[in-house]
Backbone bond lengths (Angstrom), bond angles and torsions (degrees), N, CA, C in turn:
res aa  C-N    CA-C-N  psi(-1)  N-CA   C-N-CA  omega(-1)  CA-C   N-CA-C  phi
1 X - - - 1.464 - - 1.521 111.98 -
2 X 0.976 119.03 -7.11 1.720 133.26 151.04 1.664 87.52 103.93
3 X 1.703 127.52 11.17 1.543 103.69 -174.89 1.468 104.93 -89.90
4 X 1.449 136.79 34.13 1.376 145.36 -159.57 1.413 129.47 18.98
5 X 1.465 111.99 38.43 1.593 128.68 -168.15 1.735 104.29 -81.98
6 X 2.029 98.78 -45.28 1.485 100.94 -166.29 1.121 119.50 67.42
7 X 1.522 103.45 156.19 1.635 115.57 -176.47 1.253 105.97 -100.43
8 X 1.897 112.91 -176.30 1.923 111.36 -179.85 1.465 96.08 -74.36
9 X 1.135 130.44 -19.67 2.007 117.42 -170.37 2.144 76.35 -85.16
10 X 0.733 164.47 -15.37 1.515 116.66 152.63 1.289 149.95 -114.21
11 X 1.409 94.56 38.04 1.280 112.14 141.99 1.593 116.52 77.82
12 X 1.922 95.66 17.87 1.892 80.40 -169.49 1.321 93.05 -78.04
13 X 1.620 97.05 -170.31 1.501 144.30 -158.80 1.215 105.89 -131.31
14 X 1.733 104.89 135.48 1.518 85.76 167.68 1.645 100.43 -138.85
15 X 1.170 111.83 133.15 1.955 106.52 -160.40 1.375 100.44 -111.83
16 X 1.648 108.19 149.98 1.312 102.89 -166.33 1.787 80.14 -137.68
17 X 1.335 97.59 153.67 1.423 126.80 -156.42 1.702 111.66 -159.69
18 X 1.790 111.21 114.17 1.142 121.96 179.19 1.605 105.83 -41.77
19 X 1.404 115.31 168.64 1.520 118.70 168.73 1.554 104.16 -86.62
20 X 1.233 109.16 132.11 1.538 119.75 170.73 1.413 116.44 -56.78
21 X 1.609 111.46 -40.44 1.565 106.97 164.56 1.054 142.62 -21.56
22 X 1.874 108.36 -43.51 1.013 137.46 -168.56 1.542 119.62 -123.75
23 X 1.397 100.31 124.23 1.888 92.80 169.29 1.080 103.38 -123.08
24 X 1.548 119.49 169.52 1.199 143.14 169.75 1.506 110.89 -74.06
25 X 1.615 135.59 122.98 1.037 151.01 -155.73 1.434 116.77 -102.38
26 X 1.263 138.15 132.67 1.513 131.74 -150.85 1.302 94.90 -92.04
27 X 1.618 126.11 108.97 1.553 92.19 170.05 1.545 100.55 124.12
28 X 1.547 111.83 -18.49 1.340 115.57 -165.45 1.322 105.26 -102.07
29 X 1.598 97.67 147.19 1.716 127.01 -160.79 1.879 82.75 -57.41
30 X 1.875 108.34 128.07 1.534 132.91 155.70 1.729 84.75 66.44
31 X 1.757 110.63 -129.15 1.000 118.90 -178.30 1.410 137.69 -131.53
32 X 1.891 80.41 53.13 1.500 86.35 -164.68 1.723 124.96 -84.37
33 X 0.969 108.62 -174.17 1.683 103.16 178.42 1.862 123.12 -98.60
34 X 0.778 135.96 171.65 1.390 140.11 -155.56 1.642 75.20 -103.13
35 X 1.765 103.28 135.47 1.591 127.19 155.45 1.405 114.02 -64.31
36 X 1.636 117.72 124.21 1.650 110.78 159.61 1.280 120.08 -58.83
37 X 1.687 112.10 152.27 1.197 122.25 -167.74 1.785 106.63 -82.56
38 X 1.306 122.85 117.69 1.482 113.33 -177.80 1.368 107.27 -118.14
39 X 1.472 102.41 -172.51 1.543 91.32 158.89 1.691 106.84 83.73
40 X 1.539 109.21 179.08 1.339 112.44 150.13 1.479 120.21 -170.63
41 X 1.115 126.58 -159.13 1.832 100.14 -172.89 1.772 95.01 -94.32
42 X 1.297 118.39 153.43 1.460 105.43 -162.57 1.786 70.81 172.13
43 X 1.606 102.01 128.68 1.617 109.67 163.49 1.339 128.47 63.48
44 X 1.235 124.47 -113.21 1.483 124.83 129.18 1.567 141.83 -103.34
45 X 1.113 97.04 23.29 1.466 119.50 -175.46 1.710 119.21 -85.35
46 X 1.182 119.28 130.29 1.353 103.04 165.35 1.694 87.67 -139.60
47 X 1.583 94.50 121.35 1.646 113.76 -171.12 1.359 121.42 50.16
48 X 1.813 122.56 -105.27 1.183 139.42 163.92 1.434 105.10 -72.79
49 X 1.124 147.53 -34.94 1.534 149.89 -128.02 1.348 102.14 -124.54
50 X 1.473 114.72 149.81 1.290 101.75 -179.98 1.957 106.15 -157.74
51 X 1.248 119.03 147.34 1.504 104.40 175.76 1.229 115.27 -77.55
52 X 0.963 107.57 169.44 1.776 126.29 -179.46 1.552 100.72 68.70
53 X 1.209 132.95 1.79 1.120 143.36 -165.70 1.788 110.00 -72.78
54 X 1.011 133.44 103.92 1.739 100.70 -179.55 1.108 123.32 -65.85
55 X 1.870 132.53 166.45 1.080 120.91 -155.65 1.828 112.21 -72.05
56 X 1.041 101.21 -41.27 1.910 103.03 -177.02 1.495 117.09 -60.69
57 X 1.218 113.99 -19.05 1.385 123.99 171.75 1.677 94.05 -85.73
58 X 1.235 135.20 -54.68 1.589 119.77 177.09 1.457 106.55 -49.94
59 X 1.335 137.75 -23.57 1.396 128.15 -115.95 1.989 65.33 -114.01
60 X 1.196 92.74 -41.63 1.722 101.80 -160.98 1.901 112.42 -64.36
61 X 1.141 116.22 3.93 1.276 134.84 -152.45 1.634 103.66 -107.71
62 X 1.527 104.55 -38.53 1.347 125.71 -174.98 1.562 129.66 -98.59
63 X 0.932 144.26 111.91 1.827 149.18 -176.64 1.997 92.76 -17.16
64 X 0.895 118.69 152.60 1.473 88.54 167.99 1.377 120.16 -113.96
65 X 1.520 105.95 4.51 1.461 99.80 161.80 1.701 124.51 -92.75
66 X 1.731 97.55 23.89 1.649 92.67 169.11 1.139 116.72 -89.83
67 X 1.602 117.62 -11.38 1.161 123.72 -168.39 1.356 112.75 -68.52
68 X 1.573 104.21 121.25 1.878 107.46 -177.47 1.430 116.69 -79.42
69 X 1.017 117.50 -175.94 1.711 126.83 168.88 1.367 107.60 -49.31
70 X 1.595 116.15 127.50 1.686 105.66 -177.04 1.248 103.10 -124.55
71 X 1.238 132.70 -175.54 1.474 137.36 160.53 1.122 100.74 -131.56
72 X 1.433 114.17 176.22 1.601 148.40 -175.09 1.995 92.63 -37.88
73 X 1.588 112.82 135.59 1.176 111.10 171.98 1.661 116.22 56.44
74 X 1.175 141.47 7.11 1.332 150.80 149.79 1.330 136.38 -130.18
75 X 1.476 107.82 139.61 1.468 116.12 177.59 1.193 99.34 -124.84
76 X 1.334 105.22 140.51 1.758 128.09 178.23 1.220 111.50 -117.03
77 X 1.147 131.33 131.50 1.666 131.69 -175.11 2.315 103.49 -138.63
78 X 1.548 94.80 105.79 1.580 102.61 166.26 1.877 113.49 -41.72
79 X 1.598 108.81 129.38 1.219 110.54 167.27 1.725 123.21 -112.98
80 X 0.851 90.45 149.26 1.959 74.25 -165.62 1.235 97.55 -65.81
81 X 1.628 115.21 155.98 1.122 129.68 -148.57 1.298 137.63 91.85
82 X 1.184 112.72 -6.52 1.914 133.74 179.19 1.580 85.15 85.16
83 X 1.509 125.36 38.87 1.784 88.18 166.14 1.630 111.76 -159.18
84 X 1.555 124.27 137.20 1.220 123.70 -149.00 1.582 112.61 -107.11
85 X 0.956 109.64 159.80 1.717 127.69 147.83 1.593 143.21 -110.71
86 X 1.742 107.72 130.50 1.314 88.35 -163.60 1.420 104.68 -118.30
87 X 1.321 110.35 -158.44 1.053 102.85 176.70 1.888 102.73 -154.78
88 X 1.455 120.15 137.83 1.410 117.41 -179.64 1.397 126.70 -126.56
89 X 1.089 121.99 103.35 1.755 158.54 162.38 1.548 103.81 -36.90
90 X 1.444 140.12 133.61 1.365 138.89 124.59 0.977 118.26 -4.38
91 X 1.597 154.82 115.59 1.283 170.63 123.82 1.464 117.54 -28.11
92 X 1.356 145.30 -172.18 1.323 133.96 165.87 1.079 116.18 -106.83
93 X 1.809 99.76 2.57 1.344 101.82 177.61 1.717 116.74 -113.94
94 X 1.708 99.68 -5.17 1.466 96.27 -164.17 2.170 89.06 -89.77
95 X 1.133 99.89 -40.18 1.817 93.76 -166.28 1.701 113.14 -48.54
96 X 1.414 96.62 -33.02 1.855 104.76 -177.32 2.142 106.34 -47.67
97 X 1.615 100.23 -23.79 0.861 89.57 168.46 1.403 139.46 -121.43
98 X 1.483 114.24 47.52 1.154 132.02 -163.97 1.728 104.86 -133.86
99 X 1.335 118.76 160.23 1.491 112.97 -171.60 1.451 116.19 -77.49
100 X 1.472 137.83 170.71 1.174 91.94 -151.66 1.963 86.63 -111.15
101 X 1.430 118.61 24.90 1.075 107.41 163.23 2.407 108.96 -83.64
102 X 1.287 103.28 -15.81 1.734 98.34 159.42 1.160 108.87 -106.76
103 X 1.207 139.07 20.13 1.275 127.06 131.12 1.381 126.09 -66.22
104 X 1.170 103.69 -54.82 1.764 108.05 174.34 1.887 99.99 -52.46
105 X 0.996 129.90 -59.08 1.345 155.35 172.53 1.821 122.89 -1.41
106 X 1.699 79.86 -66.12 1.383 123.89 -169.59 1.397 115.37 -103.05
107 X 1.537 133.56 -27.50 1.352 132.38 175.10 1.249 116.24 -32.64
108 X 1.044 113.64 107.61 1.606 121.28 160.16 1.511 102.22 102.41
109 X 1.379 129.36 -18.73 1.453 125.69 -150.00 1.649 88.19 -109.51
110 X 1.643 91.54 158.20 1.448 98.21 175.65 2.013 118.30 -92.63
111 X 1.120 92.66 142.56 1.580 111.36 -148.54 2.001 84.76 -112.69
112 X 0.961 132.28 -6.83 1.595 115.92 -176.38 2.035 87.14 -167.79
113 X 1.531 100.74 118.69 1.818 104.85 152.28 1.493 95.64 -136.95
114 X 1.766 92.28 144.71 1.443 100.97 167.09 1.629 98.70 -146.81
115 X 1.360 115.74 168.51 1.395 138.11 145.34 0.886 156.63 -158.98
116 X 1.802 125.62 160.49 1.394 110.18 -153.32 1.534 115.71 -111.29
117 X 1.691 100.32 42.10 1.526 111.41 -167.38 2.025 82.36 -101.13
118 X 1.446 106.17 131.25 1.434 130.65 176.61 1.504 102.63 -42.64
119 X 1.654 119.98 -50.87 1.478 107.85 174.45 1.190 135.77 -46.13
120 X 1.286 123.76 -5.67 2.068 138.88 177.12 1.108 110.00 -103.93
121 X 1.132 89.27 103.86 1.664 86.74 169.25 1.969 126.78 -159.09
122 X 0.814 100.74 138.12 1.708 107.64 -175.11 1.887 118.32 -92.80
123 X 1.264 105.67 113.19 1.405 115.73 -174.48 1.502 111.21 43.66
124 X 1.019 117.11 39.39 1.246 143.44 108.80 2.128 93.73 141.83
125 X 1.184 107.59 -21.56 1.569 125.53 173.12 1.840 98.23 -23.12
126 X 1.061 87.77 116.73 2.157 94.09 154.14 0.901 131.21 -153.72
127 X 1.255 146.00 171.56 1.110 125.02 165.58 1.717 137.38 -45.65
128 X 1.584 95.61 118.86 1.470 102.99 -160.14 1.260 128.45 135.10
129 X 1.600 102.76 -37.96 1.094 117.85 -177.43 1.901 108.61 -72.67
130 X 1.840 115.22 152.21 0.694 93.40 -163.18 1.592 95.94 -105.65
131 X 1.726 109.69 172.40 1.091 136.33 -125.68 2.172 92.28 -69.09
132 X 1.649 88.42 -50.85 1.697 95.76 -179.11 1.567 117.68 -56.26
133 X 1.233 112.05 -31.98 1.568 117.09 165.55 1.232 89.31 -52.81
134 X 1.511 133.54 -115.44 0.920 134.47 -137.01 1.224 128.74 -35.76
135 X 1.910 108.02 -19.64 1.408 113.41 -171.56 1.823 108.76 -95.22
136 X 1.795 99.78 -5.96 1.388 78.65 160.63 1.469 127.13 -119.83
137 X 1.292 101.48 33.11 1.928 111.79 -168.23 1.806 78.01 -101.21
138 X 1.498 133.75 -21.69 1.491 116.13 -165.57 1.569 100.82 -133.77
139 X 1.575 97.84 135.81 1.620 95.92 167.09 1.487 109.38 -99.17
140 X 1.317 101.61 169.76 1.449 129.06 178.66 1.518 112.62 66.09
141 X 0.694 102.56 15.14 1.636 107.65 178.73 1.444 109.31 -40.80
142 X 1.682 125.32 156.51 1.007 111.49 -175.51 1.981 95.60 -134.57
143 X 1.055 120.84 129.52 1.330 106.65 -165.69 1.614 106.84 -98.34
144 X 1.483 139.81 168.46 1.467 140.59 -166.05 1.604 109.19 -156.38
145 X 1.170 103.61 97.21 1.790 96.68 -179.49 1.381 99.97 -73.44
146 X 1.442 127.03 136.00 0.962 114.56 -174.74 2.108 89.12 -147.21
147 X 1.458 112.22 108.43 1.555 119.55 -169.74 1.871 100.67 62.18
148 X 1.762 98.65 -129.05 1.234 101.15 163.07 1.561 133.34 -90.05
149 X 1.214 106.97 24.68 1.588 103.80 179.45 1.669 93.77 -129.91
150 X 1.994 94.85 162.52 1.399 106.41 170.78 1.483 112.36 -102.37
151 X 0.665 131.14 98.57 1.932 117.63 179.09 1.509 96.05 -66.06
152 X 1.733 112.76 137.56 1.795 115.92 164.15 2.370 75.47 -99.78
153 X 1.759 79.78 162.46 1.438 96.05 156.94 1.190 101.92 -147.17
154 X 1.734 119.62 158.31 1.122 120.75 -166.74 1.506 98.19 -157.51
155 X 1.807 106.87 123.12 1.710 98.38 166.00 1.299 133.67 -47.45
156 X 1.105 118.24 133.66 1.570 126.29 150.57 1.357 106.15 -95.78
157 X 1.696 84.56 -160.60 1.906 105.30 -175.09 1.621 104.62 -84.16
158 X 1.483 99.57 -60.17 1.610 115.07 174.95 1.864 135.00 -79.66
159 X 1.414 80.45 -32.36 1.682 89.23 -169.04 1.579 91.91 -153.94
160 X 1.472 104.37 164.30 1.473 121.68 -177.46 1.649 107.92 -93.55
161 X 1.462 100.29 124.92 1.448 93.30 166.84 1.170 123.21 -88.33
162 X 1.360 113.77 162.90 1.452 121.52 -166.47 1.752 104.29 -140.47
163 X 1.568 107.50 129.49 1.687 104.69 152.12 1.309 119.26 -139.05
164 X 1.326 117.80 117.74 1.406 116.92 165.93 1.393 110.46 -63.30
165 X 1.453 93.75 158.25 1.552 109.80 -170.86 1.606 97.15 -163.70
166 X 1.818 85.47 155.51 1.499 94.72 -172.04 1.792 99.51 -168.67
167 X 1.452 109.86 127.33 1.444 101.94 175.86 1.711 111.13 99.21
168 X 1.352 99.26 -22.68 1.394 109.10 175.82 1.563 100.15 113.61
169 X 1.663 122.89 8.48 1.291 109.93 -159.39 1.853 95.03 -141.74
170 X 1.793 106.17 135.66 1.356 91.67 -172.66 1.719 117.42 -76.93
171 X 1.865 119.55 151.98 1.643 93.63 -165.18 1.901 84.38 -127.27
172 X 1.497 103.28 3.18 1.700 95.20 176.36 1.909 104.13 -146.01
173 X 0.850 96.73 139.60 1.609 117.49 152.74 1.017 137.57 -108.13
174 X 1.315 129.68 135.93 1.308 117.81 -171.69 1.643 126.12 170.87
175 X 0.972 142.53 161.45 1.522 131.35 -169.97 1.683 124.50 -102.03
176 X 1.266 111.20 137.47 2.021 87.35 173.94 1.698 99.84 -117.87
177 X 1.269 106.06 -176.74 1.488 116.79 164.51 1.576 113.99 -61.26
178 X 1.378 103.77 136.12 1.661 116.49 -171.35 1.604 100.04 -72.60
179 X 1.293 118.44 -36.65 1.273 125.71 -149.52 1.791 98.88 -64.63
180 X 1.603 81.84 -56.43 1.749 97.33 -165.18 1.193 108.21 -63.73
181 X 1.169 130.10 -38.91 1.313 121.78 178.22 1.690 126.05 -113.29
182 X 1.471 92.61 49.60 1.461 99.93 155.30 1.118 133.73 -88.18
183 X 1.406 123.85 11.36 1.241 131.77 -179.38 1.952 104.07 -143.50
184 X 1.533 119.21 149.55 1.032 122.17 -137.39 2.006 87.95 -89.79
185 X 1.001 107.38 -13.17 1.939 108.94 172.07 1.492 95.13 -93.85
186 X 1.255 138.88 -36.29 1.299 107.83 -170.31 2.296 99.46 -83.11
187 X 0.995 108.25 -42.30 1.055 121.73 166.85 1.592 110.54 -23.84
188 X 1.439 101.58 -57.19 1.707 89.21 -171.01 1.944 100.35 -89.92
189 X 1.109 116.22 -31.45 1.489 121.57 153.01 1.544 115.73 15.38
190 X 1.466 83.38 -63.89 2.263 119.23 -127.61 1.715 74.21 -93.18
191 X 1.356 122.80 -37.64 1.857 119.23 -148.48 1.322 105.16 -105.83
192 X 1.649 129.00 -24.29 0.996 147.57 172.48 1.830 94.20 -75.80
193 X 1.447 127.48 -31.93 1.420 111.06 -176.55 1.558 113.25 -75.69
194 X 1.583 102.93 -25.67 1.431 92.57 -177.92 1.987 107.71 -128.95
195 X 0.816 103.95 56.41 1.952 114.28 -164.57 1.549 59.79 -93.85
196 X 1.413 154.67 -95.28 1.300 146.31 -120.00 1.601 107.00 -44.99
């Protein structure tokens, strides 16, 4: 009848195939799919995520079955591509050591997001890039061994940037609170709470 449906004598096929858009995320809550990467780091923003942000409003930003396995003070959310963004909250153990005018401040809100999805990136640095680039596209950098990684941080206008690195090569981007880490003990503080 020319509407290209065909009858059972010919024998079509009809194949069905996930969307490439989307993958399935290692790690992610039931069976959900990995969130696209949007956005970009800009202000306090990194993509969907953002500091000072509280967590249910981050949480609200994201598919919610990308969200991976988290612990105390972090949320992790799969990005397509095998690669995530998180985001890190006050602990009950990290505010005890903070004053208690950023305690009041910071409750509940996220205080450090980064990620190591290639789309983020600052003057042109992303993940991948290697470590001496990055250290000479920015001055004053301040570097933080923290386990096996080095975090550089570097002022902005709004928020502090941040890239972990490891190997000689950067594998995250991402921003923390200006406040907390204006000084080189609260600084390693803030990175030592969430290096895990």
């Amino acid at each position: 009848d020319g509407g290209g449906a065909g009858d059972r004598p010919d024998r079509n096929v009809e194949l069905l195939v996930g969307d490439p858009r989307r993958s399935s995320g290692a790690g992610a809550v039931g069976k959900g799919r990995c969130a696209r990467a949007l956005g970009k780091v800009r202000g306090k923003t990194v993509g969907s995520a953002a500091l000072g942000r509280l967590r249910a409003t981050n949480r609200n930003r994201f598919r919610s079955s990308s969200r991976m396995r988290r612990r105390p003070g972090m949320d992790r959310w799969c990005l397509v591509g095998s690669r995530g963004i998180r985001a890190g909250y006050p602990n009950r153990g990290y505010p005890a050591k903070m004053s208690p005018s950023d305690r009041r401040r910071t409750r509940g809100r996220a205080v450090l997001v980064s990620s190591s999805h290639p789309r983020y990136s600052v003057k042109g640095v992303r993940t991948g890039t290697s470590t001496r680039t990055m250290r000479k596209r920015f001055k004053g950098e301040r570097g933080y061994r923290v386990g096996k990684n080095v975090w550089y941080l570097v002022a902005g206008k709004r928020a502090r940037i941040v890239f972990k690195t490891r190997a000689g090569k950067v594998g995250e981007v991402g921003l923390a609170d200006k406040r907390l880490t204006r000084t080189r003990q609260g600084a390693r503080r803030l990175l030592t709470a969430f290096e895990r």
